[in-house]
C-alpha positions in Angstrom: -1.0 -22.7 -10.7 0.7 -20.1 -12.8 1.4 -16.8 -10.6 1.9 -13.3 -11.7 3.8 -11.2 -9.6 3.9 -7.5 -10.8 6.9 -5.7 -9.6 8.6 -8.7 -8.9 12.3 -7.1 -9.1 11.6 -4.4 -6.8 12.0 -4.2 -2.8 9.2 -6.4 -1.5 8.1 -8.1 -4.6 11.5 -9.8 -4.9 11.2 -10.8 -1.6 7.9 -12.3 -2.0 9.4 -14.3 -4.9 12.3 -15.2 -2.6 10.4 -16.9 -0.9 7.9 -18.1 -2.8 9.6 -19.6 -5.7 11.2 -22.6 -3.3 8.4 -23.3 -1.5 5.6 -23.2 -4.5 7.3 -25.9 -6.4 4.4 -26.8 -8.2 3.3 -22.9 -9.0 5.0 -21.0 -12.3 5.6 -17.4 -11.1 6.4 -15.0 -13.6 7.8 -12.0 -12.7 6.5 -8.6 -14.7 8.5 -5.7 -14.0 9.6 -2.6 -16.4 13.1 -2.9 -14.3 12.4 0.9 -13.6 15.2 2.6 -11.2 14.5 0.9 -7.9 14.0 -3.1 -9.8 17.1 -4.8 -9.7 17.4 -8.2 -11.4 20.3 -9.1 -9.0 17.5 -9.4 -6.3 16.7 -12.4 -7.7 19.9 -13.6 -7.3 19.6 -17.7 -6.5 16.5 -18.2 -7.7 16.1 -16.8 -11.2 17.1 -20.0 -12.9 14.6 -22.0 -10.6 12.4 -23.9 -13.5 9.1 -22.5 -11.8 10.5 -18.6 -12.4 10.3 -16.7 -15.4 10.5 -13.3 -16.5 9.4 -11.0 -18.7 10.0 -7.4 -19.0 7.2 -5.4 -19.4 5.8 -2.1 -18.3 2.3 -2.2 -17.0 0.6 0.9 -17.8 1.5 -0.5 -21.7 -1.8 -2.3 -22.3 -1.0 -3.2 -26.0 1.8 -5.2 -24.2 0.1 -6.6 -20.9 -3.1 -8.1 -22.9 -0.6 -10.1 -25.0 1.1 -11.6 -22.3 -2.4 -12.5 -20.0 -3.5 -13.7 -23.4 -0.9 -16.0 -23.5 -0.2 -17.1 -19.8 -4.0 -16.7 -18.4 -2.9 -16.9 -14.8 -4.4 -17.9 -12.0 -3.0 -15.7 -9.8 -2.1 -11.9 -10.2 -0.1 -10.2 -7.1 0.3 -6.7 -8.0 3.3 -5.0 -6.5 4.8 -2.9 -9.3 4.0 0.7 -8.1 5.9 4.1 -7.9 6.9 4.3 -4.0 9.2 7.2 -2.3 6.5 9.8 -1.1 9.4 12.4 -1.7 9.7 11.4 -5.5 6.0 12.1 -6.0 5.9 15.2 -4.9 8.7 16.5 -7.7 6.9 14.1 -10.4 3.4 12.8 -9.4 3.2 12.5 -13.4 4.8 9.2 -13.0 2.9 7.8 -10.1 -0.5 8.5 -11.7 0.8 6.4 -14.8 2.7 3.3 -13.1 0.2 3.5 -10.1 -3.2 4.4 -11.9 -3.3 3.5 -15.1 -1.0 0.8 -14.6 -3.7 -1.0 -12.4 -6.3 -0.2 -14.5 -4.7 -2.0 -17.3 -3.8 -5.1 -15.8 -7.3 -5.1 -13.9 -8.5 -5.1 -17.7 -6.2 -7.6 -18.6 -7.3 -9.9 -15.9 -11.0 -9.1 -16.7 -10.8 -9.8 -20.1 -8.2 -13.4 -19.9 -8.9 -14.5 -16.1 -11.6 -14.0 -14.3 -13.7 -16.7 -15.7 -11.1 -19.4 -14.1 -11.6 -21.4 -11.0 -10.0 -19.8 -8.0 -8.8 -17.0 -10.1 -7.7 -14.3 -7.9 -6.4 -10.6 -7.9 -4.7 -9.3 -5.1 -3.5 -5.6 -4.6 -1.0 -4.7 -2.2 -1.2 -1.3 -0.9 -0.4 1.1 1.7 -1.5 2.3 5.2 -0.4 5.7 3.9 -3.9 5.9 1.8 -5.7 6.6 5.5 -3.7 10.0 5.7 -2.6 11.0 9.5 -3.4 10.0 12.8 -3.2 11.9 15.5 -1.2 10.8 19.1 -3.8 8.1 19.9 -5.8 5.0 17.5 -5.3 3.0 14.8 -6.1 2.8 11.4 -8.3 -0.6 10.8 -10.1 -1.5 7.6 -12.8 0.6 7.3 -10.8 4.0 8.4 -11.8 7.0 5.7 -9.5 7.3 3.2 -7.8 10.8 3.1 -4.5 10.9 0.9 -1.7 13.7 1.9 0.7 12.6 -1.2 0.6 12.5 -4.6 1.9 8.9 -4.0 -0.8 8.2 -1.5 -3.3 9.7 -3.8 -2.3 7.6 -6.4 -2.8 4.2 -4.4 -5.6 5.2 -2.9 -7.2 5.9 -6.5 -5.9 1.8 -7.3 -7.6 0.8 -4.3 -10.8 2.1 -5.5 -10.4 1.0 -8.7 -9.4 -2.4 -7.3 -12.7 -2.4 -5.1 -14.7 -1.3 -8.1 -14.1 -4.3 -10.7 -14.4 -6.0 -7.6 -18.2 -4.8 -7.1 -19.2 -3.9 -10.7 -17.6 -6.9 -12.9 -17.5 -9.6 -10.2 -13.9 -9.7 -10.4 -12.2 -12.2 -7.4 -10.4 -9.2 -5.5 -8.4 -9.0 -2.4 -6.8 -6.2 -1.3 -4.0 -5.7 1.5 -2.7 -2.3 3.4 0.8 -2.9 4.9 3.0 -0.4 7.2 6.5 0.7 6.4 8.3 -1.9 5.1 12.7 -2.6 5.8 14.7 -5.6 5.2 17.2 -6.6 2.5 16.9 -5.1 -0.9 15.5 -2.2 -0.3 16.6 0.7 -2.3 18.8 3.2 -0.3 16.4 6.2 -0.7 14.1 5.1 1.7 14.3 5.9 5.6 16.3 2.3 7.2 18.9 1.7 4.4 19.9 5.3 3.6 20.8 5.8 7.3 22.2 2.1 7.6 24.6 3.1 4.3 25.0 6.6 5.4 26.1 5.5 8.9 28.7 3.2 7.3 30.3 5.7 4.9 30.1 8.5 7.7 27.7 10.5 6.0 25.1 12.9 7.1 22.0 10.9 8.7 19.3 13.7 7.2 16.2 13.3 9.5 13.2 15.8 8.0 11.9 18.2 10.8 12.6 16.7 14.2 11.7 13.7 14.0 8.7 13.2 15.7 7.2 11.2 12.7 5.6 8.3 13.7 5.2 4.9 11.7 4.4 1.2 12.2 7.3 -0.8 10.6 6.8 -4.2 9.4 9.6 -6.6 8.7 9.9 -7.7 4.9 9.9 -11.3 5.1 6.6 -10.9 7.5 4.6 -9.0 5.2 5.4 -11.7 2.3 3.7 -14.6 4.7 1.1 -12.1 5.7 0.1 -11.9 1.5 -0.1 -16.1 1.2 -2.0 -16.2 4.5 -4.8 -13.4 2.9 -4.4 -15.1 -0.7 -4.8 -18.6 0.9 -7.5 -17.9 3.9 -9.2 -14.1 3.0 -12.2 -14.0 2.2 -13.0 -12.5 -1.3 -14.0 -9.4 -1.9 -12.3 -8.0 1.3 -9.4 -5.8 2.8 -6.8 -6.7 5.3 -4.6 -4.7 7.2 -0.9 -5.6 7.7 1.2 -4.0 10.5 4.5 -4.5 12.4 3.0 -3.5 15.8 5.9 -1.9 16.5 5.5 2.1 16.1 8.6 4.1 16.0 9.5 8.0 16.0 12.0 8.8 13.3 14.8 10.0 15.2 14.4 6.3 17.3 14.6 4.6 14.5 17.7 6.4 13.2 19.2 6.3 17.0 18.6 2.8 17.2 20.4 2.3 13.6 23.3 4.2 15.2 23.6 1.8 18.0 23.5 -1.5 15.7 25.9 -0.6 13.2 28.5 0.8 15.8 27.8 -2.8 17.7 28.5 -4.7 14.2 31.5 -2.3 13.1 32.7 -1.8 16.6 32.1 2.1 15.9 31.3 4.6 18.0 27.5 5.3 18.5 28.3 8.6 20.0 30.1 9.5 16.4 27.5 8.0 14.7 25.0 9.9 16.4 26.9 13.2 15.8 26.0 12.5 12.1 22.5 13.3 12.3 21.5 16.3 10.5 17.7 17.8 10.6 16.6 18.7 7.2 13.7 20.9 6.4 10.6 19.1 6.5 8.3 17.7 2.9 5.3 19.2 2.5 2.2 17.6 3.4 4.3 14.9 5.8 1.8 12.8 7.9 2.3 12.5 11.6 1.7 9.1 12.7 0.6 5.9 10.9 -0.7 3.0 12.9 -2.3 0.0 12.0 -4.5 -2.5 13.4 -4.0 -6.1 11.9 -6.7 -8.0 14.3 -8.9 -8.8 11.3 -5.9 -10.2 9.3 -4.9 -12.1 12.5 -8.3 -13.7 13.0 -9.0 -14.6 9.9 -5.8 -15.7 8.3 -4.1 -16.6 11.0 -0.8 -14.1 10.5 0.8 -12.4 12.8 5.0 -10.6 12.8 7.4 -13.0 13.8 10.0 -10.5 14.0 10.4 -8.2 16.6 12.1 -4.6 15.3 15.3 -5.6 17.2 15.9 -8.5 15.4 14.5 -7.2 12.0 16.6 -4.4 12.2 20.0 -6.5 13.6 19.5 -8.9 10.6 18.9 -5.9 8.0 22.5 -4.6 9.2 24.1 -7.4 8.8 22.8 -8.1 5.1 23.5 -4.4 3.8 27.4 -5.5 5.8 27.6 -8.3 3.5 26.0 -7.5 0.3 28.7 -4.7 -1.0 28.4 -5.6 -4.0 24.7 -5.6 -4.7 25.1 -1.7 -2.6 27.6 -0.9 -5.0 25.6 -2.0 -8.2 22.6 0.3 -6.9 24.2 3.3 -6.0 24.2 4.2 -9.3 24.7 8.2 -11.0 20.8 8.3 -10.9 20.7 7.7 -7.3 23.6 10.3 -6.4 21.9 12.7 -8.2 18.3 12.2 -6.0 20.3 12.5 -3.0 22.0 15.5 -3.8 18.6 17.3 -4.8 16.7 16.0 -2.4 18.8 16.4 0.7 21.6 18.0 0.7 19.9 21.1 -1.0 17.1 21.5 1.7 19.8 22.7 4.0 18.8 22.7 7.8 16.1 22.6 9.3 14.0 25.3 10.5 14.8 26.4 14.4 
């Protein structure tokens, strides 16, 4: 079988190759991926000379240059990860998350329409987010058929590939699938989102900036859990369908940030009362959701998934890896990445009393 994996140097798609590459032995993933600021070929450290891995470096909103290479692989399988991510980057340029997440599905939907969907078993999957639902309020869940009601130009933008997704699905027969995970954490994951920033932060004794008060809530899903949660849809979902993917583990903020505190002072033999002193409020993004929870029962009963890791022991072995990796931390916090932190936190000053 000859697997596609969009996005495959990124946070969860080189996970997903991480572990798929050893096990597949008999499947040819090829990983597609621009190498934009957050793909980092060192996450595929180990496994990129692995004869069933090859890349090729390609940006997927260029159609000239993703027909040629479906053209010329015609896969089987297409798992589409490559997206625009941080909710706070879209809301200073949602140019760039209508082109990588919009047009960049349309084009490889086209590409897989016009070289793949006439195979066997040919399949498309989409992975998405549960941030497409918009807010909850204190009580329920979102499930599959919750209305759609983006609060984020990111959101927006996946929301608009889900549709699209659903559409080629329904209108050209495409083979479709289509998944909606919660927040994410685990190794590799670029420092501007929520775990590592405060993991690193905590470390270097930086400011821990928490937006508002913290009151956020989301469901947080350990990497390596979401990965086996994709195979199990790819392998048992039925065509055609959605499938929710959730932690079951919902979280405040200023928890999760408190319960960061405690692990790293327990692994550096810190203090968690210092550590805890570090945490700064920070005026709160616009349009910031409240609470996201999901319910995975359908994905559970018909594929068989369910989180093996609890957040304690996600989070514990998420420490440790950022502890031993200092040089793949190092070769990521690049000028580019100063530079967003500066803007984006350190001039919102305090929050509002």
């Amino acid at each position: 079988m000859k697997v596609v994996v969009t996005g495959g140097a990124g946070f969860i798609g080189s996970n997903f190759l991480r572990l798929s590459v050893p096990r597949f032995a008999d499947h040819h993933f090829l990983n597609v991926d621009k190498l934009s600021y957050a793909a980092n070929p060192a996450n595929l450290h180990g496994i990129d000379e692995a004869p069933n891995y090859g890349f090729a470096r390609v940006d997927i909103a260029d159609s000239a240059a993703v027909g040629e290479l479906f053209a010329k692989e015609r896969p089987d399988l297409v798992v589409h990860f490559a997206a625009e991510s941080h909710v706070d980057r879209s809301i200073v340029a949602p140019d760039h998350f209508v082109q990588a997440n919009i047009v960049g599905t349309f084009v490889l939907l086209e590409a897989f329409r016009a070289h793949c969907a006439d195979r066997n078993g040919a399949l498309f999957h989409h992975v998405s987010t549960d941030e497409v639902y918009g807010s909850l309020g204190t009580t329920g869940l979102f499930t599959e058929t919750t209305r759609y009601d983006p609060s984020s130009p990111y959101s927006a933008s996946k929301a608009a590939s889900d549709h699209l997704v659903r559409a080629y699905g329904r209108t050209y027969g495409l083979p479709i699938k289509i998944t909606n995970c919660s927040n994410n954490y685990g190794p590799y994951q670029f420092p501007e989102k929520l775990i590592p920033l405060m993991i690193l932060n905590a470390l270097e004794r930086k400011p821990l900036p928490v937006y508002g008060e913290g009151r956020n809530v989301r469901d947080w899903l350990y990497v390596e859990d979401h990965c086996e949660a994709i195979w199990s849809v790819i392998e048992r979902g039925r065509l055609g369908e959605t499938y929710n993917i959730g932690g079951r583990c919902e979280l405040r903020n200023m928890d999760v940030v408190q319960q960061i505190c405690t692990v790293v002072a327990a692994e550096t033999r810190a203090s968690v009362t210092e550590l805890e002193g570090l945490i700064t409020f920070v005026k709160d993004r616009p349009g910031h959701d409240l609470r996201y929870a999901i319910n995975a029962d359908k994905t559970t009963a018909e594929c068989g998934w369910q989180p093996q890791h609890s957040f304690e022991s996600g989070l514990q072995a998420t420490v440790r890896w950022y502890l031993d990796n200092h040089d793949w931390v190092a070769s990521v916090q690049s000028g580019e990445y100063r530079n967003w932190m500066e803007t984006n936190y350190h001039k919102r000053g305090a929050a509002d009393s």
